[in-house]
C-alpha positions in Angstrom: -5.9 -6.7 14.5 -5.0 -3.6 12.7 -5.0 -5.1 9.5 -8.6 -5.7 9.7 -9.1 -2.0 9.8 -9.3 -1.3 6.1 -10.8 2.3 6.9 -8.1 3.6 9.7 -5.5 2.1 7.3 -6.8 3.6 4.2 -7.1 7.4 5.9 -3.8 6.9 7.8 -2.1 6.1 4.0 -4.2 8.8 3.1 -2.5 11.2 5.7 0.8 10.1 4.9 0.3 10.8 1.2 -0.5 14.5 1.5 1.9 14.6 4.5 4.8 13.5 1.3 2.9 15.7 -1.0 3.4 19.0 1.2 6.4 17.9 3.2 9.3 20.2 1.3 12.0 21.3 3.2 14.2 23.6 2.6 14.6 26.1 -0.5 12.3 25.4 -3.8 14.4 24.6 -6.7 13.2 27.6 -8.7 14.3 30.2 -6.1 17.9 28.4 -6.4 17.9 28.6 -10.0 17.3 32.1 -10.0 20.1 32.9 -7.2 22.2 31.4 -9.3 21.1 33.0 -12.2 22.0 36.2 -9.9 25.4 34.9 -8.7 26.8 34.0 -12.2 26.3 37.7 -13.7 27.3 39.0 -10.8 30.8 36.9 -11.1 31.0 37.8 -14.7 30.8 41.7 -13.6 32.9 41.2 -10.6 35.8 39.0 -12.9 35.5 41.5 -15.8 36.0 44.8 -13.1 39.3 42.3 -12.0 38.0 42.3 -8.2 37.7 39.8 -5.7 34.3 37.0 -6.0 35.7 34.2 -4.0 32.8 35.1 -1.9 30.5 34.7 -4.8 32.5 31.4 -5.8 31.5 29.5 -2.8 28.2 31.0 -2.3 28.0 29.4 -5.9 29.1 26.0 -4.6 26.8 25.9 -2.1 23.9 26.5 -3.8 25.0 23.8 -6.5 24.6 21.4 -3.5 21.6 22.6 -2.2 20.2 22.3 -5.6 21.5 18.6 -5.8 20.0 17.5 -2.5 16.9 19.3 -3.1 16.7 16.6 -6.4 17.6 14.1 -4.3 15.0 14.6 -2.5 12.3 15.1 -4.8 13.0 12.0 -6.1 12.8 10.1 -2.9 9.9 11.9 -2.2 8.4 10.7 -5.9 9.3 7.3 -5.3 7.6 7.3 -1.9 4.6 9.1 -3.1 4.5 5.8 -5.7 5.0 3.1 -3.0 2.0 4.8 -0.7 -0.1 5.0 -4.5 0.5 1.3 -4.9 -0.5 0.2 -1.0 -3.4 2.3 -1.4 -4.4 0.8 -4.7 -4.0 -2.8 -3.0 -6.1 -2.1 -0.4 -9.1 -0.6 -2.0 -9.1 -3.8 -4.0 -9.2 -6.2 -1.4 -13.2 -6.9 -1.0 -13.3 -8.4 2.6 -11.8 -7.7 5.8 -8.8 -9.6 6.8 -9.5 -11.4 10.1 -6.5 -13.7 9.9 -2.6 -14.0 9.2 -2.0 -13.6 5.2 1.6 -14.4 4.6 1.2 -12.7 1.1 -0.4 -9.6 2.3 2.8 -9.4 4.6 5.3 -9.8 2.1 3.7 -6.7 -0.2 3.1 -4.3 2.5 5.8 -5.0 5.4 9.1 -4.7 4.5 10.3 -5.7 8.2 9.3 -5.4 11.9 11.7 -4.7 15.1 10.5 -6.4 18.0 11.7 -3.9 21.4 11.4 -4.2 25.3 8.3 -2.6 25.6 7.1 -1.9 21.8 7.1 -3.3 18.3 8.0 -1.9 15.1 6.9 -2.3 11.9 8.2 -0.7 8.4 5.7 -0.1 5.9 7.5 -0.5 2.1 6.0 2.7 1.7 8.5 4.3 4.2 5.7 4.7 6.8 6.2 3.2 10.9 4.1 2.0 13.2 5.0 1.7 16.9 2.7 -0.7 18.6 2.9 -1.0 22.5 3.6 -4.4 24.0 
């Protein structure tokens, strides 16, 4: 039974904590602040010299929504590096091995399993899957 394997589970939580720690995609929020920075003197220079910035208008935009999905998420990315913290913390407390069904221990760490044809899986509450093969 997997959950018997307090070792593989604690390094695979382990992997999928630094995997959430390094896993940014896209542009960091500092480098979007500063092309912003860039694009709003520009406008002011462009708008003062009566000349066309449309183009800089909706570069604008778009960067205002990169910005807000990059926040968005960070955040889910914090609240996921918390959930993973938690499960971790849970299972370096538990003393023994678990050799048999714990309806408790299934309600904290599961948040649901989906059975297939030929595979099972189950949804961590820390955002993590497992596919096991039937």
């Amino acid at each position: 039974m997997a959950l018997g394997k307090k070792d593989t589970i604690s390094e695979t939580l382990q992997r999928n904590v630094e995997a959430v720690l390094t896993g940014t995609d896209g542009v960091p929020l500092a480098e979007i602040d500063a092309r912003l920075e860039e694009l709003q003197k520009e406008l002011l220079k462009v708008a003062n010299a009566k000349g066309n910035y449309d183009s800089i208008v909706d570069e604008i935009y778009s960067l205002r929504e990169a910005k807000q999905n990059a926040q968005v998420d960070n955040a889910e990315r914090e609240g996921m590096k918390q959930r993973i913290s938690e499960m971790q913390q849970f299972l370096a407390e538990q003393t023994q091995n678990i050799t048999e069904y714990d309806e408790q221990l299934v309600r904290r760490l599961i948040e649901k399993i989906t059975v297939y044809g030929e595979r099972v899986t189950v949804e961590f509450k820390s955002g993590t899957s497992v596919d096991v093969r039937r």
